[in-house]
N, C-alpha and C positions, 0 to 999 in steps of 0.2 A: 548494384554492387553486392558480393555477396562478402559472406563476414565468415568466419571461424569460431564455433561456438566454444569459450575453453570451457562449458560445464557439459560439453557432449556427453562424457562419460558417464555423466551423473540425470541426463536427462532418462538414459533406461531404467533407473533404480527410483524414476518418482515415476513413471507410468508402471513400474510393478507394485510398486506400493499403494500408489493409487486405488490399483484395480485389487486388491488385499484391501484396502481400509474403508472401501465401500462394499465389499464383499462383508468385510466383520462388521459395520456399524449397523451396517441394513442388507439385509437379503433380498429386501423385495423393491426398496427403492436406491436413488440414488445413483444414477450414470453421474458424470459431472454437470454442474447444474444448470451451464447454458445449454446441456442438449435437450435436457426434459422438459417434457411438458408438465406444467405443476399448476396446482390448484390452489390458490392461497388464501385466508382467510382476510378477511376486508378488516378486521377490527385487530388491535392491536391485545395483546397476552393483560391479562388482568395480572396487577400486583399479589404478589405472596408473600407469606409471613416467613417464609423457610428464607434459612439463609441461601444467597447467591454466591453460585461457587467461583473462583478465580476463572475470568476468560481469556486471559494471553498464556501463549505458550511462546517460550524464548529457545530457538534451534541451533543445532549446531550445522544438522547438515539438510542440501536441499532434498532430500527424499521426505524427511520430516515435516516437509510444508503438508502433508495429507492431514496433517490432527487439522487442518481446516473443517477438516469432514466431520469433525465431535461438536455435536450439537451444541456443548456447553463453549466450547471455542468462539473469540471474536475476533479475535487477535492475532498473527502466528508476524514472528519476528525472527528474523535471521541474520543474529551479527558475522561481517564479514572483515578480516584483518586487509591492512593493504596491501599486504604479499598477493591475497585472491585477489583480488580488482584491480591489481598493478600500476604504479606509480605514474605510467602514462597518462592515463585514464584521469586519474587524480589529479594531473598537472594539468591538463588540457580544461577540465572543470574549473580548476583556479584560477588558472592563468589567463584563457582565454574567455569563457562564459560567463565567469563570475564576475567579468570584469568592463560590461556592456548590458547593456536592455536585449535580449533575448526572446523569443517564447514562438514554439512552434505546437500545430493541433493537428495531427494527423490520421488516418483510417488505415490499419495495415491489412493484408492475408495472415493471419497465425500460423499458414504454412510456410508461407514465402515472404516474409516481412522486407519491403521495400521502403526504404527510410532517405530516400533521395530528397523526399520534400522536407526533410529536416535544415537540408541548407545547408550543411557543414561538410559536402564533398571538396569543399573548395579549401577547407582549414587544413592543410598537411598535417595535422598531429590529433585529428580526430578519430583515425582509425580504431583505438581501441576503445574508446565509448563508446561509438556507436554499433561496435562488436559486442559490448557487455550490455548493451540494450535491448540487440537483437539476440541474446541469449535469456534476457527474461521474459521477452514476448515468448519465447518457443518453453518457458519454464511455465509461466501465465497460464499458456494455452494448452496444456500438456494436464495442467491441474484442473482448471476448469473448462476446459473443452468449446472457448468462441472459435464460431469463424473468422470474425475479425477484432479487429484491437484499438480498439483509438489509443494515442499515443499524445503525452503532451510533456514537453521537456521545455522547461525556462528558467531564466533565471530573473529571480523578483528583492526586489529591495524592502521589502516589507510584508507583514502577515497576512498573508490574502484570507485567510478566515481565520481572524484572531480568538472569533468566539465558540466554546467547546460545542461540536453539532454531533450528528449524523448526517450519512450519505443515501440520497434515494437508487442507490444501484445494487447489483448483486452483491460485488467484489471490488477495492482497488487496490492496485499494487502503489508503492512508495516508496522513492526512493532517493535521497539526498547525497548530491555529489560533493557538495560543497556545503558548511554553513551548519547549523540548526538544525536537529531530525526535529519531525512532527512529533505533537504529544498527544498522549493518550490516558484513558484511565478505564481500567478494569471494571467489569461491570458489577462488579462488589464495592466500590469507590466511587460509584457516582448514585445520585438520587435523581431520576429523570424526571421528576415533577417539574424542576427546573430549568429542563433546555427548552430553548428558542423563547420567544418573545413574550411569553408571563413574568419574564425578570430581566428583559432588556438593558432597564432602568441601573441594575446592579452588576458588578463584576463575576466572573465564573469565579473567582476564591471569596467571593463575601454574600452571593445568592443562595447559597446550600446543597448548591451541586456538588460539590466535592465534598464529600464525607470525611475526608481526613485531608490536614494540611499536605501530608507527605505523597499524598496521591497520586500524585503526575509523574505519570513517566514520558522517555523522552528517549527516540531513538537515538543512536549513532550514525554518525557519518555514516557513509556506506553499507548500512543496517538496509536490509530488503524487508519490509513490512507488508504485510494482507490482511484487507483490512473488510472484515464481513459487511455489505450493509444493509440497509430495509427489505431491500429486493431480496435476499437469499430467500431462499423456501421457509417458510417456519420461522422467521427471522422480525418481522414486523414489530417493532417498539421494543427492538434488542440490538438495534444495529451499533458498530461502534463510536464509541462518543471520542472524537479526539478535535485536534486544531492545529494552525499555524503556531512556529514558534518566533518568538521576536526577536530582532537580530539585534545581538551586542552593540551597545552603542558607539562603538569603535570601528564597528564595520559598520554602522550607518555615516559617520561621520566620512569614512574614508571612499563610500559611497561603493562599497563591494557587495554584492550578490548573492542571494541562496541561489545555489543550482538544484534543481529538483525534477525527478522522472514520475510522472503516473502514469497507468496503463487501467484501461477499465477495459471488459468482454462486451463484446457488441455482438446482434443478431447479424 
């Protein structure tokens, strides 16, 4: 099946921006960084005393997804109203996804994304999410340059990673249809002495991870998040620290669903 990308217009204005914001950051490195071949340093960045500057950048529009390319970038968020994503899309997440045990893992072409094994050719009112899916894989692959995309779209009733981590990959995209955005926190707001299993024992708000109470942020619905991680070039013990969020207890009760899209770049 093919789709109609409605960001076509806007897919030319991130491959020139692109090729401008690697052009300005770096002269000499930097294609998109599934195409390079890169050389990475095995040990993680020794602590400094200089302060850490703010890593999310919050967008308005998709050409802007390139400040990925800024080194001090971890983060790049893009709120989108439901006019852009269109009510269809939105209803089809609630109505039907949200509303069942779900969950598909799929290998696409970044050229040619075939999304058949998703399962929902069969739903009459799936057409426009799986058209606004197939508009981020080609937004995805446009900015970081895989040949292919794993894809995994489901809908879950609870935090599948409640505790604040990072991810061992380059990049993922995220994307919540329904429910709870993931959270996050800037890498000025967290102390990474305490991720993963040295403070298992204690909460992410009572461990010392979070430097200030007010620290978490929390996408929106329909917010397109990218999200840096271990794997980037130069990135190694700066990936982004974020988690699952937990669903209201009203939508546990009534046994309704986060609907959520990732997409990570694959060789």
């Amino acid at each position: 099946m093919q789709f109609i990308c409605i960001y076509s217009k806007m897919l030319i204005p991130i491959q020139e921006a692109l090729h401008l914001a690697v052009d300005r950051e770096s002269r000499t490195k930097k294609e998109p960084p599934m195409r390079q071949q890169t050389t990475r340093s095995v040990h993680a960045p020794k602590p400094s005393a200089a302060v850490i500057p703010p890593s999310t950048r919050h967008l308005r529009e998709i050409a802007e997804l390139t400040a990925l390319y800024d080194d001090e970038v971890n983060v790049c968020v893009l709120n989108r109203s439901i006019d852009r994503i269109g009510q269809r899309t939105i209803d089809f997440a609630q109505q039907v996804l949200a509303q069942k045990d779900y969950s598909r893992s799929i290998v696409v072409d970044a050229e040619r994304p075939d999304l058949r094994e998703l399962a929902l050719d069969d739903e009459p009112e799936s057409g426009p999410l799986l058209s606004d899916i197939a508009c981020w894989i080609q937004v995805f692959a446009d900015l970081l340059g895989p040949p292919r995309v794993g894809v995994r779209l489901c809908s879950v009733h609870q935090a599948m990673c409640p505790r604040f981590h990072v991810d061992r990959v380059m990049a993922r995209l995220i994307l919540t249809y329904h429910g709870p955005g993931t959270e996050w926190l800037d890498s000025c707001d967290v102390d990474r002495r305490h991720l993963g299993l040295q403070t298992s024992y204690l909460t992410d708000e009572t461990s010392g991870l979070i430097r200030h109470p007010s620290a978490v942020q929390k996408m929106q619905s329909f917010s397109v998040g990218i999200l840096k991680g271990e794997a980037w070039p130069g990135n190694l013990g700066r990936g982004a620290v974020h988690r699952s969020p937990m669903l209201a207890p009203t939508q546990r009760l009534s046994g309704e669903r986060r609907v959520l899209l990732t997409l990570d770049g694959l060789e």
